[in-house]
C-alpha positions in Angstrom: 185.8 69.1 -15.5 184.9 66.5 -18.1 182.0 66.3 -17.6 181.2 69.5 -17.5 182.5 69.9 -21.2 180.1 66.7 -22.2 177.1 68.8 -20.9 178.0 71.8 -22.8 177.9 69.9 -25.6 174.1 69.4 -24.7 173.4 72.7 -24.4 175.0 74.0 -27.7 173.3 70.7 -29.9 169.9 72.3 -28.2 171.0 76.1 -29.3 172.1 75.1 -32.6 168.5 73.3 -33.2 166.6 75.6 -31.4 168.1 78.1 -34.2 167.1 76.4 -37.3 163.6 75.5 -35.3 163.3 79.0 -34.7 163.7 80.1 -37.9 161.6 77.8 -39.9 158.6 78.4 -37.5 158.7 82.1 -37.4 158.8 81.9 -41.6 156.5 78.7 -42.2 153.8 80.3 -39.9 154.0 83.7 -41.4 153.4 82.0 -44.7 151.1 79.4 -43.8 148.7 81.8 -41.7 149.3 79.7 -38.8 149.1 81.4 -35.2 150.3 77.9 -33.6 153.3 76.9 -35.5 154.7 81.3 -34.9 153.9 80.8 -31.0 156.3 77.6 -31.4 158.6 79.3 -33.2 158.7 82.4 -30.3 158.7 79.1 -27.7 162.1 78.0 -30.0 163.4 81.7 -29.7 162.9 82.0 -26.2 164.8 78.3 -25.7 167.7 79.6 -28.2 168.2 82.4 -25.2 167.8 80.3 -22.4 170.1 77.6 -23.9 172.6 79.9 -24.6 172.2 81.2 -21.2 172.8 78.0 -20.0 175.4 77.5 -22.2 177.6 80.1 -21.3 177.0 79.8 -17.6 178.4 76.6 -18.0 181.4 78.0 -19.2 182.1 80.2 -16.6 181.6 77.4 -14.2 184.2 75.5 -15.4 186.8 78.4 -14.1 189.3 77.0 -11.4 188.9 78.4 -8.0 190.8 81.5 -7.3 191.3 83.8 -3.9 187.9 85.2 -4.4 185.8 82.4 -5.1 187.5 79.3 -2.9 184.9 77.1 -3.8 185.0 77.5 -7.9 182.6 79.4 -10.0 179.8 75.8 -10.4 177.2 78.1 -9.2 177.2 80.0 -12.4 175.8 77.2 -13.8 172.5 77.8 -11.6 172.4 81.3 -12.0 172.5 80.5 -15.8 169.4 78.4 -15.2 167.6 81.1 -13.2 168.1 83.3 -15.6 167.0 81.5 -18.7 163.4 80.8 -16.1 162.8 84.8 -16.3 163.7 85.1 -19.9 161.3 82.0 -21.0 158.5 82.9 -18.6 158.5 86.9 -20.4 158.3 85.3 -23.7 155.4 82.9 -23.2 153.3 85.6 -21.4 153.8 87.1 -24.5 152.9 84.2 -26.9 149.8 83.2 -24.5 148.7 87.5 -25.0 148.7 86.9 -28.9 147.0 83.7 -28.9 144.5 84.9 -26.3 143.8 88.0 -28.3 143.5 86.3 -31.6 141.0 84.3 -30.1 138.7 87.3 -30.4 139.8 88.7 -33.4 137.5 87.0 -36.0 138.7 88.8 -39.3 142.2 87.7 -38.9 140.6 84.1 -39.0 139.3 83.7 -42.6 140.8 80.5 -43.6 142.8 77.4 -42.0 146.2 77.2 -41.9 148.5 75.5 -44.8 149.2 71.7 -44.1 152.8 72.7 -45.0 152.7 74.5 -40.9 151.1 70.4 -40.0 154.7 69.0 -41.8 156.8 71.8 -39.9 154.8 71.0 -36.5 155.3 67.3 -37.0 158.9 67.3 -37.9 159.7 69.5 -35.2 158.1 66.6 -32.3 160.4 64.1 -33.5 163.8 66.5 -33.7 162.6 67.6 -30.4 161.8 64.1 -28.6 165.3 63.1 -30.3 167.2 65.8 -28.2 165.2 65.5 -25.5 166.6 62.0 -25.4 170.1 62.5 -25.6 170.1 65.5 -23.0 168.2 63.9 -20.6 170.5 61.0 -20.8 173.2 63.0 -20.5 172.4 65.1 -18.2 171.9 62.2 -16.1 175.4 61.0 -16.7 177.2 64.2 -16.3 174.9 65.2 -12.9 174.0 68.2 -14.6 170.9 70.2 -13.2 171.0 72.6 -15.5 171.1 70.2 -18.9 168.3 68.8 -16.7 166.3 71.9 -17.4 167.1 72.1 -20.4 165.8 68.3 -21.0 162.5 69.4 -19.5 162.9 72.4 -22.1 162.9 69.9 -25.2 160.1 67.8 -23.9 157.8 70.3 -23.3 159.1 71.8 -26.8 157.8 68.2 -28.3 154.3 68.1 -27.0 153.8 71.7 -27.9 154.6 70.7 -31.5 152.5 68.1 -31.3 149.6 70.2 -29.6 150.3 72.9 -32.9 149.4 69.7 -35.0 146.2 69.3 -33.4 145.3 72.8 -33.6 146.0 72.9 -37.4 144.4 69.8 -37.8 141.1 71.1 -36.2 141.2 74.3 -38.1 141.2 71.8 -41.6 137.4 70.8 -40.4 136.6 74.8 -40.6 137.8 74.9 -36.8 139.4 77.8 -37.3 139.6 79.1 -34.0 141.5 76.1 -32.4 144.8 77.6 -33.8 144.7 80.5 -31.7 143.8 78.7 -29.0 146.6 76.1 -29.0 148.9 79.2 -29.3 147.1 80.3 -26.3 148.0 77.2 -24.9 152.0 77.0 -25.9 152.2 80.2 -24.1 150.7 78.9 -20.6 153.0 75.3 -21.4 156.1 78.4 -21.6 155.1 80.2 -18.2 154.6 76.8 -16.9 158.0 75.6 -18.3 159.5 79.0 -16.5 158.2 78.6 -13.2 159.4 75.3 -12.7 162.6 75.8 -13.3 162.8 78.9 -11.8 161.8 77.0 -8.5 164.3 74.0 -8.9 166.9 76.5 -9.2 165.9 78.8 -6.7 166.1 75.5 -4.0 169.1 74.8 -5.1 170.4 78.3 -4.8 169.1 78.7 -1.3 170.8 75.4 -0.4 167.7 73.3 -0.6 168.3 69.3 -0.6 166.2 66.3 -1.0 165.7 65.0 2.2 165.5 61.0 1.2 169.0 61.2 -0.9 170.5 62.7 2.7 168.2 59.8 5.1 169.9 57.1 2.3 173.4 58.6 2.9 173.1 58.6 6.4 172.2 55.0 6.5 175.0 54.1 4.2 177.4 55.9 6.7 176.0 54.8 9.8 176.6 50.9 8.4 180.6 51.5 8.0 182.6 50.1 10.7 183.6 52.3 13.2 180.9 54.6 13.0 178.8 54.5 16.1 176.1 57.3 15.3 175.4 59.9 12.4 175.1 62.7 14.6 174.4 65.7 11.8 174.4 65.4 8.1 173.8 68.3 5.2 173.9 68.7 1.9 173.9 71.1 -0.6 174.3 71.3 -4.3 177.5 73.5 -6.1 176.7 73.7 -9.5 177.0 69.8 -10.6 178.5 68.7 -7.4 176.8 67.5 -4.1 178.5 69.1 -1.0 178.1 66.7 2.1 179.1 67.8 5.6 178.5 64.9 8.3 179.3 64.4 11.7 180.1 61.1 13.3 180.6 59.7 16.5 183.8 57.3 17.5 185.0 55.1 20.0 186.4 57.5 22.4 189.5 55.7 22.8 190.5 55.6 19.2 193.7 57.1 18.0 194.1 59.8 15.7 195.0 58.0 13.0 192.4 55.2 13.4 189.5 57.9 13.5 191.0 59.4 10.3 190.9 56.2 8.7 187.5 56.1 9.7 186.7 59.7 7.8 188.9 58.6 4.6 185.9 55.5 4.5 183.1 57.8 4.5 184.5 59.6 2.0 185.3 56.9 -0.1 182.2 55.2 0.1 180.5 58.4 -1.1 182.6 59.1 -4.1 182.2 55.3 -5.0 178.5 55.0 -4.7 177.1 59.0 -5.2 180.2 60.7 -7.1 180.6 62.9 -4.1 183.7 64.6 -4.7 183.5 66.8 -1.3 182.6 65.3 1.7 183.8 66.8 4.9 184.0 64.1 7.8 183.8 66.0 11.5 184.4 63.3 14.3 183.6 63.4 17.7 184.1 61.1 20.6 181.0 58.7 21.3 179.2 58.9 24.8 181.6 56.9 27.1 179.0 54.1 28.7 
């Protein structure tokens, strides 16, 4: 449950600067004539949305079991995610249609873009490399896929700033329609953005599982004493938290109790080294010789 709470707190530092991002961008680029630095500041709207998505679906995940949901209510958390995919990938078809259509509108392109857009776009890379950092860190600390996403988010967020700098830079040396384009381009880095999360979430939502994290558990199992064969292991993700059902073999003429002891091991061992919490041990008798 703690850390749980630590990742919100990832997810509502994002929404808070995603806000004042948001804002800045949409005004800065109205006033400076800037396509690129608007299209960021649409990006930073869409990532307020599907941060706050995030955010909230992280609440609900933190809800104790009850009689209808047995397993707890982590999967919120992943729906959040999916959802946040849908809402980002509508908004940067949208941006990439502007930009696109700008392109071609000539008239609307009469003069460069204020340098004051270039000081926005810049000091938006570094805010956004800066969260990137700390989410992505902890994310990795609190196993969070979906402060992982939102990692990506920020990163992504970064180079797009930078890529607006580029495109005002260009339209300085009377390349006026490189604006456009990079706004063109922040919209395809959105869809792009979109779908990949949409497709992380969706494998973990159809109980997808890396194959070489279960090979490396079932090596680390088959090593404890006692264990004479991994005959079936599976995996699948709740939320935060790795679900792992495995099936060993034992001497056939172990007691009860001894076999047990055997289980409580494997389920020890993966809490100690993978911060598996649920690991459901099924034991059968090995081949007799």
């Amino acid at each position: 449950m703690e850390r749980k709470g630590n990742a919100e707190a990832g997810a509502f530092i994002s929404i808070v600067v995603y806000i004042a991002l948001a804002v800045s961008k949409l005004l800065v680029g109205s006033i400076a004539h800037s396509d690129g630095v608007k299209a960021d500041g649409w990006n930073n709207l869409s990532d307020i949305i599907a941060s706050a998505a995030v955010y909230i679906g992280m609440k609900i995940a933190k809800k104790p079991r009850d009689h209808n949901h047995p397993y707890g209510h982590s999967r919120a958390e992943n729906i959040s995610s999916l959802i946040a995919a849908f809402m980002m990938m509508s908004i940067g078809i949208d941006v990439m249609a502007e930009g696109a259509a700008a392109l071609f509108r000539p008239e609307k392109r009469e003069s460069a873009p204020e340098l004051l857009a270039m000081l926005v776009a810049v000091a938006s890379a570094f805010v956004m490399l800066f969260v990137y950092s700390f989410n992505k860190r902890l994310a990795k600390r609190t196993n969070s896929q979906a402060l992982a996403a939102v990692a990506k988010d920020n990163l992504s967020d970064a180079l797009v700033s930078i890529g607006t700098v580029v495109g005002i830079a260009g339209a300085q040396f009377k390349l006026l329609w490189l604006d456009p384009l990079v706004a063109a381009i922040i919209g395809g880095i959105i869809c792009k953005t979109a779908w990949e999360v949409f497709m992380e979430t969706s494998h973990t939502l159809t109980d997808g599982f890396d194959e070489q994290m279960l090979t490396a558990y079932k090596h680390e199992i088959a090593a404890i004493d006692g264990v004479k064969d991994v005959a079936d292991i599976k995996a699948r993700m709740l939320g935060n938290d790795i679900v792992l059902e495995v099936t060993i073999h034992v001497d056939p003429h172990l007691t009860v109790v001894k076999s047990h002891k055997i289980a409580d091991e494997v389920e020890r061992l993966m809490k100690k080294r993978h911060n598996i919490e649920m690991t459901h041990v099924h034991i059968e008798p090995d081949k007799i010789p």
